[in-house]
VMD Tcl script that draws the C-alpha trace (Angstrom):
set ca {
  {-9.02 30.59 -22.34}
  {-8.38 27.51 -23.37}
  {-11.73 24.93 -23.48}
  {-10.59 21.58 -22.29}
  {-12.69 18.52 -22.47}
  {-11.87 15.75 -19.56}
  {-12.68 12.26 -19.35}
  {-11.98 10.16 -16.20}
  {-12.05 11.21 -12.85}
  {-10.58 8.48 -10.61}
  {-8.12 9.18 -8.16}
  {-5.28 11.14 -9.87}
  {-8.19 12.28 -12.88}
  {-9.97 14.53 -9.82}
  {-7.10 16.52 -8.49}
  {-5.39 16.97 -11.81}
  {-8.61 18.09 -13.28}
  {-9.52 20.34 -9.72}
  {-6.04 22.06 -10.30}
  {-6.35 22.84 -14.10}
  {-10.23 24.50 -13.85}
  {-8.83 26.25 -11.00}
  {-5.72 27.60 -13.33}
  {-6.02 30.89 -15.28}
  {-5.72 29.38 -18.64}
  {-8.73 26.65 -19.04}
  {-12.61 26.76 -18.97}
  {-12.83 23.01 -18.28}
  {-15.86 20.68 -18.98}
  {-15.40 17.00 -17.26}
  {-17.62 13.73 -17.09}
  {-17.42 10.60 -15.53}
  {-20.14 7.95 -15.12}
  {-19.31 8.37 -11.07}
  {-21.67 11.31 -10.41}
  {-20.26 11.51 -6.79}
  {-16.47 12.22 -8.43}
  {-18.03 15.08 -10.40}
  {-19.24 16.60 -7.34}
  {-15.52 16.25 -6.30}
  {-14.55 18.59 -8.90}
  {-16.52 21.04 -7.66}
  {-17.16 24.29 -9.08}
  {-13.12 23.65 -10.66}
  {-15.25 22.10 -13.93}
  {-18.46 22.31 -15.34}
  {-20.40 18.58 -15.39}
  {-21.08 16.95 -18.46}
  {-24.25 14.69 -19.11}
  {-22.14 12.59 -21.58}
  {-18.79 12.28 -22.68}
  {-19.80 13.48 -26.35}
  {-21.23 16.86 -25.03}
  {-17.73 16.97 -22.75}
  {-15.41 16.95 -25.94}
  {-17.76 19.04 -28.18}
  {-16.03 22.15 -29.16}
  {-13.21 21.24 -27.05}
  {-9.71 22.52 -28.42}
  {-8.11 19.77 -26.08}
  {-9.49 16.53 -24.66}
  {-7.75 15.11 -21.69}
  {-7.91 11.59 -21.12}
  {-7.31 9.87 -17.70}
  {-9.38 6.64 -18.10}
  {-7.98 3.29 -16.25}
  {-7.00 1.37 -18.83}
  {-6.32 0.46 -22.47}
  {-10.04 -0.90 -23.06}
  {-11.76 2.26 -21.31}
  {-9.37 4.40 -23.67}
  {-10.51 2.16 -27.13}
  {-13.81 2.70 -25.47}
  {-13.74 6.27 -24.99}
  {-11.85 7.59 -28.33}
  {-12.52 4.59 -31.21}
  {-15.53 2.37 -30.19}
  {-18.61 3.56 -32.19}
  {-20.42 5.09 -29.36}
  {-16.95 6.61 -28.13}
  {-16.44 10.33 -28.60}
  {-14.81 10.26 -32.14}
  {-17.64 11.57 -33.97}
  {-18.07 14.53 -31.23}
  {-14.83 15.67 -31.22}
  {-13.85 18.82 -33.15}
  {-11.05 18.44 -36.28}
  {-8.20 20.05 -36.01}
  {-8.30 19.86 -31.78}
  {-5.74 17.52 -30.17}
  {-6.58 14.44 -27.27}
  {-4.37 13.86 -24.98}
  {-3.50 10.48 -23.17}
  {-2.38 10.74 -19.51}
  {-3.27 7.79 -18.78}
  {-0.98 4.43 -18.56}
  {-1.64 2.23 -21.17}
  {0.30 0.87 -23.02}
  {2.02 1.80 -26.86}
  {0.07 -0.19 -28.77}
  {-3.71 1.13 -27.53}
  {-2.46 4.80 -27.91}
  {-0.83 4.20 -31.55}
  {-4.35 2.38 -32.56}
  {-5.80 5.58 -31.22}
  {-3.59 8.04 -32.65}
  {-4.17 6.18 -36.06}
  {-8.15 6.38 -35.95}
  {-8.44 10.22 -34.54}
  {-5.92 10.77 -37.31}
  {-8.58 9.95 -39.71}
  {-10.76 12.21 -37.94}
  {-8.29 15.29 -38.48}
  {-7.34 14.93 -34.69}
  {-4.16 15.11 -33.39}
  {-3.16 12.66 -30.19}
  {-0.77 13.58 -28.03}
  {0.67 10.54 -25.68}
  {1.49 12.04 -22.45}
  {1.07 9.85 -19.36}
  {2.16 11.33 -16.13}
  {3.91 10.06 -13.02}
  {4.43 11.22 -9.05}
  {0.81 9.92 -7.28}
  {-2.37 11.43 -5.96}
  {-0.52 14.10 -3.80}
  {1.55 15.60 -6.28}
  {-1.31 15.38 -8.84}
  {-3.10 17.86 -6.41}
  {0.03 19.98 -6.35}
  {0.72 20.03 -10.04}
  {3.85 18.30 -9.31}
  {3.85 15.03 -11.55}
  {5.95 14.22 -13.76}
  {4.99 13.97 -18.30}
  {6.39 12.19 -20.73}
  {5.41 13.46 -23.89}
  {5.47 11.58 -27.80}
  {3.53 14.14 -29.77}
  {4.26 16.14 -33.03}
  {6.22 19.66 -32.27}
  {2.66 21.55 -33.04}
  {0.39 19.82 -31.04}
  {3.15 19.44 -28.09}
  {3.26 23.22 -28.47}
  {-0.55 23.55 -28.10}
  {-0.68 21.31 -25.19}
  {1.79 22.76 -23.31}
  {0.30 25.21 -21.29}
  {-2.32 22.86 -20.24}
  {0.45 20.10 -19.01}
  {2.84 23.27 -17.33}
  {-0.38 23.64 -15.05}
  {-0.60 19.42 -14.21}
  {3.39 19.12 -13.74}
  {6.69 20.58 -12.84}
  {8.25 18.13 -15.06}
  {7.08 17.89 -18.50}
  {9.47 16.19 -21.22}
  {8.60 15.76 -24.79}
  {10.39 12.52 -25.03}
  {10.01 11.35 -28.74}
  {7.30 13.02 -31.70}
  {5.27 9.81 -31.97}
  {2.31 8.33 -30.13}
  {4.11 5.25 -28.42}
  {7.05 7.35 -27.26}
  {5.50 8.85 -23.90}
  {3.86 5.02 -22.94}
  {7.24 3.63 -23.83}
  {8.85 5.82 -21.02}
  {6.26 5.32 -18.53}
  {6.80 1.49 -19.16}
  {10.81 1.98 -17.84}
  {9.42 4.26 -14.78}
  {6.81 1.50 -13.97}
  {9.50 -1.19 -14.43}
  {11.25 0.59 -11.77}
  {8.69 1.47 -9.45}
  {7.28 -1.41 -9.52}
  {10.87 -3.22 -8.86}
  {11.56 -0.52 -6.26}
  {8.26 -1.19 -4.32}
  {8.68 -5.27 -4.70}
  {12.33 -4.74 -2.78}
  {11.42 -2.40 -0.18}
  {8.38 -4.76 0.81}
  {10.97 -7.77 0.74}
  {13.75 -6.24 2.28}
  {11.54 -4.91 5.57}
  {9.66 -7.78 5.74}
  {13.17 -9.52 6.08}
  {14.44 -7.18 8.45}
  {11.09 -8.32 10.70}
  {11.72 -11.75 10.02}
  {15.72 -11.48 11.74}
  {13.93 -10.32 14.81}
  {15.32 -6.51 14.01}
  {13.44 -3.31 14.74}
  {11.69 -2.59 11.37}
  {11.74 1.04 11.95}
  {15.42 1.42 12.66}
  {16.49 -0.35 9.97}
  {14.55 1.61 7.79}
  {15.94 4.78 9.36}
  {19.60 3.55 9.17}
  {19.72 2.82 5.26}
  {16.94 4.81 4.11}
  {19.43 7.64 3.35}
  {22.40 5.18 1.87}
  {23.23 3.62 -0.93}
  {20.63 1.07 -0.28}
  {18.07 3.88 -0.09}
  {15.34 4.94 -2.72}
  {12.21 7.06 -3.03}
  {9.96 3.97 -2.67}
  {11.65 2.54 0.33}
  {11.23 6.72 1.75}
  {7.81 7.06 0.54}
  {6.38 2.99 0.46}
  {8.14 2.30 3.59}
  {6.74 4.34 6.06}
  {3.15 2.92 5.37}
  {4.60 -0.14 5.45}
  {6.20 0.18 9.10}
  {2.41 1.36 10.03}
  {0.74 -0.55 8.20}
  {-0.96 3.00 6.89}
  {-2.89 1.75 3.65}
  {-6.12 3.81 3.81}
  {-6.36 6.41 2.58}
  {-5.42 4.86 -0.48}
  {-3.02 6.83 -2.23}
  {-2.26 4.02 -5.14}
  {-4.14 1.25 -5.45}
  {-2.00 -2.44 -6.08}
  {-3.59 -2.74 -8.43}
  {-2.39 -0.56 -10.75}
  {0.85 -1.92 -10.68}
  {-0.86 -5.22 -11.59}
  {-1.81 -3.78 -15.23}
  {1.42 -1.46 -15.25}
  {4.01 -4.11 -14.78}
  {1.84 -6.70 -17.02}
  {2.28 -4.02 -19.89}
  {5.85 -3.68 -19.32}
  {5.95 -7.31 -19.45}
  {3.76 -8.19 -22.70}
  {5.43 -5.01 -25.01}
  {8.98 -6.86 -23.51}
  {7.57 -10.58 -25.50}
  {6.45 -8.83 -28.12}
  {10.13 -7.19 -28.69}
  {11.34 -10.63 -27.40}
  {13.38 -9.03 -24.49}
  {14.21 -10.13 -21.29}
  {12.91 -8.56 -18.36}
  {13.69 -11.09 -15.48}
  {13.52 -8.48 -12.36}
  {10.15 -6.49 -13.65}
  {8.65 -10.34 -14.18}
  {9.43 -11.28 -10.74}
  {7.48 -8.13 -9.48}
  {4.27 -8.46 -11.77}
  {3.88 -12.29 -10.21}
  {4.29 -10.97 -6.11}
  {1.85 -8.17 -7.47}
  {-0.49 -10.82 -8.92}
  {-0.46 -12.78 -5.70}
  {-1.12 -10.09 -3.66}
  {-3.94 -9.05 -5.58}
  {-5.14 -13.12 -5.14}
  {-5.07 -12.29 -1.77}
  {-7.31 -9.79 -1.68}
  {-4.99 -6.64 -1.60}
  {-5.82 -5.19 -5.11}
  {-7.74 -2.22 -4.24}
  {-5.61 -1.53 -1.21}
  {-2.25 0.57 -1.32}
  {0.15 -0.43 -3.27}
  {2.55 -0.15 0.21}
  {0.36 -3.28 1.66}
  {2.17 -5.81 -0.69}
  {4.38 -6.05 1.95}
  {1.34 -8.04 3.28}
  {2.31 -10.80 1.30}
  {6.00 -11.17 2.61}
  {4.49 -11.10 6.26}
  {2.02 -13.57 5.95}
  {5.12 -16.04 3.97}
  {7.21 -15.02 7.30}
  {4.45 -15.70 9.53}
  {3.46 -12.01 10.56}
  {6.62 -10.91 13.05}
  {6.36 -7.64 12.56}
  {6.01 -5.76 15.90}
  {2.86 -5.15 17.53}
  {1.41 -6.37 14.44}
  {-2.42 -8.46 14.38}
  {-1.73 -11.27 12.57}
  {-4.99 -12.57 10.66}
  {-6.60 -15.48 11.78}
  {-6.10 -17.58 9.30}
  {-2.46 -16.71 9.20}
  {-1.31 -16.54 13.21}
  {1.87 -15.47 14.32}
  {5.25 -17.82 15.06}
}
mol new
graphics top color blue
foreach p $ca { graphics top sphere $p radius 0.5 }
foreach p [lrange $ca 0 end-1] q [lrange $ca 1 end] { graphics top cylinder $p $q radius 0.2 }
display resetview
C-alpha cells in the first residue's frame, strides 16, 4: 500500500481524494482546515489534526490547494510542511497554479531531498468523482514512475508532458486558454441568439453538433439555457485566476494572447458583478444583462428589467 498524504479538499480535492482511499493501492491520510470537508471524505481517508502530521511518513503528498499562495504556504513557508515531510518521498501538484510557484517549490523541496512532481489535472467535479480527469505531468522519469499508480486511479488520461516542474502548469495554461475562450464564446454566442429574438434552445441544438460546436457550448450550454448554476460544478472564479495566469506567464514571455485577454476581462466583470462563486456557465449572466435579459421566460433582476 502506498501511504499518501493529501492537502486540500475543495471541490475537485474531495472526490479525487474519496476515489483514491477507496482504491486498492493507497492508505490515505488528508487534512483541510474545513472540518465539515473531512467528514466528506468519509471513512475513504483517515483525518489529520495538521497538515505536518498528514505528510509525515508519507511516500507521496498530494496537493490540491486553490492557489499559488496556499501552495507557497503549504510546501515552503516556515510553518508549511517542509520540515515534516519525509526525504526521498515525492509531492505532487494537482493543483493550477502557475510555472513559476511550482518551479520555486520544486527548487526548495529539492533542498529537502524531495522530489516534486507538477501534475495538474483537468475534466471538473464529475469526472474527478469518476477518475476520469485528465494529467499533465513535468516530473523526472523516477518520480513519474512512482506516482503513477496513484494518478492511473485519479484519471483516464495521464500524460507525462515534459521532465521538469513548469512543464505540466505550462500545459494546463493552453487548456485553460481554451476553456476559458470556449466558455467566453458559448456565453456570447447564446446570449446573441436571445438577443435576435431566436429560440435559445434550438439554436443550441442545431449547431451544437457542427462545426460551430464544442464541449463547452455541449456541457456550459445547457446550464446556460436553464439557467442551472447550483449545484456549482466550477466556480467563475476559477477561471478568474486561471486565465490571469495564462495572461501574466504570456507578458513575462512578451507574447500576445489577444483572445485569452478578452476572456480574463468578461471573467473579471462578471466576478464584479457578483458571479464569482457561482458556475462558471452563469457568465452568460453578463451578456444578458448588456442585452437587457431576453432570454425566454427568464426573471430579469430588478435593477436590470427586461426590453
Amino acid at each position: 500500500m502506498i501511504r499518501v498524504g493529501w492537502l486540500g479538499l475543495g471541490a475537485m480535492g474531495v472526490p479525487m481524494a474519496r476515489r483514491l482511499g477507496a482504491s486498492a493501492i493507497a492508505e490515505v491520510t488528508a487534512f483541510d482546515r474545513s472540518g465539515e470537508r473531512l467528514a466528506e471524505v468519509g471513512g475513504a481517508a483517515t483525518p489529520a489534526a495538521s497538515a505536518a502530521e498528514t505528510v509525515r511518513g508519507a511516500d507521496i503528498t498530494v496537493v490540491m490547494v486553490r492557489d499559488a499562495d496556499q501552495v507557497r504556504q503549504v510546501l515552503t513557508a516556515e510553518d508549511g510542511v517542509g520540515g515534516a515531510l519525509r526525504p526521498g518521498s515525492d509531492v505532487v501538484v494537482m493543483s493550477t497554479v502557475g510555472p513559476q510557484a511550482v518551479r520555486e517549490a520544486s527548487a526548495e523541496l529539492a533542498r529537502r531531498g524531495v522530489n516534486l512532481v507538477d501534475a495538474p489535472v483537468s475534466g471538473g467535479v464529475a469526472r474527478a468523482a469518476e477518475g476520469k480527469l485528465v494529467i499533465m505531468a513535468g516530473a523526472a522519469d523516477e518520480a513519474f514512475t512512482r506516482c503513477r499508480p496513484v494518478l492511473d486511479v485519479l484519471g483516464t488520461t495521464v500524460v507525462q508532458v515534459g521532465k521538469d516542474a513548469g512543464d505540466g502548469q505550462s500545459v494546463k495554461l493552453v487548456n485553460q486558454l481554451l476553456c476559458g475562450v470556449h466558455i467566453a464564446a458559448a456565453a456570447e454566442g447564446l446570449a446573441y441568439a436571445e438577443s435576435l429574438g431566436l429560440d435559445s434552445a434550438a439554436v443550441w441544438q442545431t449547431i451544437r453538433g457542427g462545426a460551430a460546436g464544442s464541449f463547452m457550448l455541449d456541457d456550459r450550454g445547457s446550464r446556460m439555457l436553464d439557467r442551472s448554476y447550483s449545484p456549482v460544478r466550477s466556480a467563475l472564479s476559477l477561471f478568474v485566476k486561471d486565465l490571469g495566469l495564462v495572461v501574466e506567464q504570456a507578458q513575462r514571455g512578451r507574447v500576445p494572447v489577444p483572445l485569452a485577454s478578452a476572456a480574463s476581462q468578461l471573467f473579471l466583470m462578471a466576478a464584479g458583478e457578483e458571479l464569482a462563486e457561482s458556475d462558471d456557465s452563469s457568465l452568460i449572466e453578463l451578456f444578458r444583462r448588456w442585452n437587457g435579459d431576453r432570454a425566454a421566460g427568464s426573471t430579469p433582476r430588478p435593477d436590470n428589467p427586461a426590453t
